[in-house]
N, C-alpha and C positions, 0 to 999 in steps of 0.2 A: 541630438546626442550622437557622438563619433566612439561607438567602444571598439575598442583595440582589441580588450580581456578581459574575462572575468574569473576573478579569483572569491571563492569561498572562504569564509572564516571559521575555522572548525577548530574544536579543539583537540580530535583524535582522526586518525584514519579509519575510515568505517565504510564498509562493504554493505549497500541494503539490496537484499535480492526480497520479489517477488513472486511467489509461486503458486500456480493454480492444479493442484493434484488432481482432479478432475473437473470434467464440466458436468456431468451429474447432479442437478438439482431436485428436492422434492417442495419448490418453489414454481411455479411458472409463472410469474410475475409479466405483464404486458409490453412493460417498458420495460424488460431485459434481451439484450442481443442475443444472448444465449439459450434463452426460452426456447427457441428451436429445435435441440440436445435434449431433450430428453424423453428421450425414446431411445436414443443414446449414449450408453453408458461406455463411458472412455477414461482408462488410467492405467497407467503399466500398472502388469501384472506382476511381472518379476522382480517382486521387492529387493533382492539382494544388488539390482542393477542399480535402484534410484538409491538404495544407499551411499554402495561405491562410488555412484560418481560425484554425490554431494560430498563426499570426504574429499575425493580428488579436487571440488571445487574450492573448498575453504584452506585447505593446505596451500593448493596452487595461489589463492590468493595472500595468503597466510606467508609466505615466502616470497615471494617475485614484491608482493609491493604492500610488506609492513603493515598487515592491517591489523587494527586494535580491536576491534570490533566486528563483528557480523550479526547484523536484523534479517534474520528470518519472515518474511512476514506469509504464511498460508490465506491464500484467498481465492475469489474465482468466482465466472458468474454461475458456477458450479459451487457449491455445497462444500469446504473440505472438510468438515469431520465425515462425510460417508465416504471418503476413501477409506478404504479397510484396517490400512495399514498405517493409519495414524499414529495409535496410541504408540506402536513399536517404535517406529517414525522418530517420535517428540521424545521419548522414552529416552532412546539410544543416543539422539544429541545429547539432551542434557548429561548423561553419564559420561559423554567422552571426550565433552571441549565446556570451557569454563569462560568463554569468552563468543559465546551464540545467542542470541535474544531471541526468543519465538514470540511470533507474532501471532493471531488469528484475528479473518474477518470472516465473520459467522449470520448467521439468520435469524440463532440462538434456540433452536426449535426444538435442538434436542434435551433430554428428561432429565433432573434434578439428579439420576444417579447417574447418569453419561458426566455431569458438567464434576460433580465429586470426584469422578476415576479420576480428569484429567485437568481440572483446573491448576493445580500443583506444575502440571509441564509449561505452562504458559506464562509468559513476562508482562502480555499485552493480549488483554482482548475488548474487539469491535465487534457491536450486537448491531445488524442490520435491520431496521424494523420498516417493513412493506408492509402497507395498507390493505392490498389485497389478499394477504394468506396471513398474517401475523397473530396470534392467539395473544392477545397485550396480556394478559391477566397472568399468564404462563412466562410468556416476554421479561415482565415486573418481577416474578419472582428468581428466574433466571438471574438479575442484573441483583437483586435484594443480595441472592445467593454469595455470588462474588463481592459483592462489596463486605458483606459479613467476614470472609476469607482474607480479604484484604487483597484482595485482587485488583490490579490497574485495568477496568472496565467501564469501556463507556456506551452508549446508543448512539447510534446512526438514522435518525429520521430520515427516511425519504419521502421527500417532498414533489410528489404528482402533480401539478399543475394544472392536471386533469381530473384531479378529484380535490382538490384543493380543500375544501371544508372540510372535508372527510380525515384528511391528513390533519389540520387543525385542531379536528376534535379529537382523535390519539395523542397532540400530540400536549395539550391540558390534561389529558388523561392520565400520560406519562408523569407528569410535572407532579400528579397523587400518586408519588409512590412512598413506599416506605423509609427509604434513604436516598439521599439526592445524588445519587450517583453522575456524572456529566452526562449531558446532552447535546448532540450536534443535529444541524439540520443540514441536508444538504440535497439540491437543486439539482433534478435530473437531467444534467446538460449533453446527456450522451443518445437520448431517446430521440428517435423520429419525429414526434409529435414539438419537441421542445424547443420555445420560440424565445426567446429572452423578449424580443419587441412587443409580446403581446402579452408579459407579464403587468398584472395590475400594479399600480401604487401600493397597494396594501401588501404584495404579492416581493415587491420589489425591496421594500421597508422592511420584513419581515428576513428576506434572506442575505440583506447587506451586513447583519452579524450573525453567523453559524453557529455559533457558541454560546448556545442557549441557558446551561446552569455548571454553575461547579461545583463540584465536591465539598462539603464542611475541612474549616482549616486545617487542622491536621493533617488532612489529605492532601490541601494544597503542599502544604510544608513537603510531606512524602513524594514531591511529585514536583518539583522545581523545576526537575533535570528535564523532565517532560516535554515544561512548559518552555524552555528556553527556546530563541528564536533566530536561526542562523541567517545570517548576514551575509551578503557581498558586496565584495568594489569591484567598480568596473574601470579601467583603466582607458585615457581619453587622449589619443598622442597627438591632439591639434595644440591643446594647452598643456599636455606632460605632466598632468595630475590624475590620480587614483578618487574615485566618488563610490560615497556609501549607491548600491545602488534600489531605488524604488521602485512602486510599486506601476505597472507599467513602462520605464524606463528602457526596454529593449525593443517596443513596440516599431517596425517598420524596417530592422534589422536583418538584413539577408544574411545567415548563418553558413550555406554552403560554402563546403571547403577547409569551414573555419577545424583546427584542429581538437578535438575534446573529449573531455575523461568520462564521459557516459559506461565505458566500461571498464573504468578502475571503480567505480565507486555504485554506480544502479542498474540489478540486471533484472530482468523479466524473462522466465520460464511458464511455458504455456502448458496447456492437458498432455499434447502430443509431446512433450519433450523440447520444444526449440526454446533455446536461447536469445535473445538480443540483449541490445539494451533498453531501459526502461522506456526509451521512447520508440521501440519495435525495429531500431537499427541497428548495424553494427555486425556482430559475429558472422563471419563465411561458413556457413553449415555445420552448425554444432547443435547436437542433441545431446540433452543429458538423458536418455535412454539406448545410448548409441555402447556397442562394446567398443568403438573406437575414441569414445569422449576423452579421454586422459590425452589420446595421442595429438588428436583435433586441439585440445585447448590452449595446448602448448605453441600450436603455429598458428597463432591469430594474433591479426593486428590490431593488437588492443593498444599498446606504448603510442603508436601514430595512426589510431583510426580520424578519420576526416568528414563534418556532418554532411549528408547527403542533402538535405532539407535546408530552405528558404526560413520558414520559421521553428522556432526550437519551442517544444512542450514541457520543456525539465529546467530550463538554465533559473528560469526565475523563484518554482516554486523548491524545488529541488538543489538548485543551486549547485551547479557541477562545473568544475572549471574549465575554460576554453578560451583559446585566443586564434588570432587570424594567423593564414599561414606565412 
C-alpha cells in the first residue's frame, strides 16, 4: 500500500481530550507504571487555575476551529475521583457549556453514596476491575447502581496474563450479576512482563473479541451513537483512488514529517499539567497549570505541526487526519 492520506469520516468536529487529574492511587496494582506514585501525591492545588485554563481550552478551540463537540474523558493511572476538586470540577462544566461530554475511567471503589453525589455529572463511565485490589461484590453493585440510573457504564476487565485463571474466575463471576451491564476485556499490552508470543491458544482465542456482553435491547437502542464505528480512506496517488482503510493497512509506513491534525482533534494532559497530543507529541511547552497557558496556546503550531515519529499510535484507532508533506 502507497497512502498519500488519510481522511476521517466523521460526522461532526469534535475535540477528545484526555485527562489525568492526578497520579494518586489507592490501587497498587503490579502491572501498573504508575504504581511507583504513590507515596506521592501530585495534582494542582490551585483550583481556580485548572479551571481557567480549561475554559481558555474549549473556547480556544471552540473558535479557531468549529468544534461541535468536546469529550472530556478524566482518567489516569492515578485514581481521578480522589482529586479533591472533582465534584466542583464536573459541576461547573456541566452548568456552563452544553456541548462537553464527561468521561470517567474509574477503579469504581468508591461508596454507593460517593457514586449517587456524582453520577448525574457524568455522560460516560468505565469501571476498571483489577484482580488484585478489586472488591467484585462491591464492583457489581457499583455497575447494578448505574445501570438502575440509566447511566452509560460499563467494565473494563483486566486481563493478567500472569494470573490468568484468577482473572477468568472474576471474570464468570462478573457475567452473575444482576443486570448485564457491558463487559470489556482488555490485554495488559503496556506491562513489563507482557509477551503476546507466549500468549496460550486459549489465551489468544479468548481475547481476539473484547466485547464480551451487551446491554439488554433497549439499551442497545439508547446507545447506537455509542456503538457507531468511524471509518477512514486513505488516499493512494500511484492508482488516484481513495480506499476504505483496514485493519492493519498502515503497517510499515514511515509517518515522519508527514503533516497531521493530532492537535485539532486528540490531546493528552498529564498529573503535572503538560499538554501534547494524544500520542505524547506536538505542543512546544504548554502546561495547563501554567499562568501563562492562554498566552502559550495561542502561538503553537497546531494548523501545521509535522509527525516526529516513524510509526503513528492514533492514525488507525483514532483515526486523525494526515497527509504527506
Amino acid at each position: 500500500m502507497s497512502a498519500n492520506s488519510i481522511i476521517p469520516i466523521k460526522k461532526e468536529r469534535e475535540l477528545y481530550i484526555e485527562w489525568y487529574p492526578t497520579d494518586f492511587c489507592n490501587f497498587h496494582c503490579s502491572y501498573c507504571s504508575f504504581a511507583g506514585n504513590f507515596n506521592r501525591i501530585r495534582y494542582q492545588k490551585n483550583y481556580d487555575i485548572v479551571k481557567n485554563n480549561f475554559f481558555e481550552l474549549f473556547n480556544f478551540y471552540k473558535k479557531n476551529y468549529n468544534i461541535e463537540r468536546i469529550t472530556l474523558r478524566l482518567c489516569g493511572g492515578g485514581e481521578p475521583t480522589l482529586w479533591p476538586f472533582f465534584y466542583n470540577f464536573c459541576k461547573t462544566l456541566k452548568e456552563s457549556y452544553n456541548y462537553i461530554s464527561l468521561e470517567l475511567v474509574s477503579n469504581g471503589s468508591r461508596t454507593i453514596n460517593w457514586w449517587n453525589k456524582h453520577y448525574w455529572l457524568l455522560d460516560q463511565i468505565y469501571l476498571s476491575f483489577h484482580s488484585e485490589y478489586t472488591d467484585i461484590q462491591h464492583y457489581k453493585r457499583v455497575l447494578d447502581f448505574l445501570y438502575e440510573k440509566n447511566v452509560k457504564a460499563e467494565c473494563l476487565l483486566m486481563m493478567d496474563t500472569e494470573n490468568w485463571n484468577y482473572c477468568l474466575q472474576n471474570f464468570y463471576n462478573l457475567i452473575d450479576s444482576r443486570y448485564p451491564w457491558m463487559i470489556h476485556v482488555k490485554s495488559l499490552r503496556s506491562t513489563s512482563f507482557y509477551n503476546p508470543n507466549k500468549h496460550t491458544k486459549e489465551q489468544i482465542d479468548f481475547l481476539k473479541q473484547s466485547l464480551k456482553r451487551l446491554p439488554e435491547s433497549e439499551k442497545i437502542i439508547d446507545r447506537l451513537e455509542d456503538f457507531q464505528i468511524y471509518k477512514s480512506l486513505y488516499f493512494d496517488a500511484a492508482e488516484d483512488k481513495h480506499f476504505l482503510m483496514k485493519q492493519n493497512d498502515l503497517e510499515g509506513i514511515s509517518f515522519k514529517n508527514w503533516h497531521c491534525d493530532i492537535l485539532k482533534s486528540r490531546l493528552k494532559i498529564d498529573a503535572i499539567g503538560k499538554v501534547s497530543g494524544n500520542c505524547y507529541n506536538g505542543f512546544l511547552d504548554l502546561n495547563l497549570f501554567s499562568d501563562k497557558f492562554a498566552s502559550k496556546l495561542k502561538h503553537q503550531n497546531i494548523d501545521n505541526f509535522k509527525c516526529p515519529s516513524f510509526e503513528c499510535s492514533n492514525c488507525h484507532n483514532h483515526h486523525v487526519a494526515k497527509r504527506q508533506s
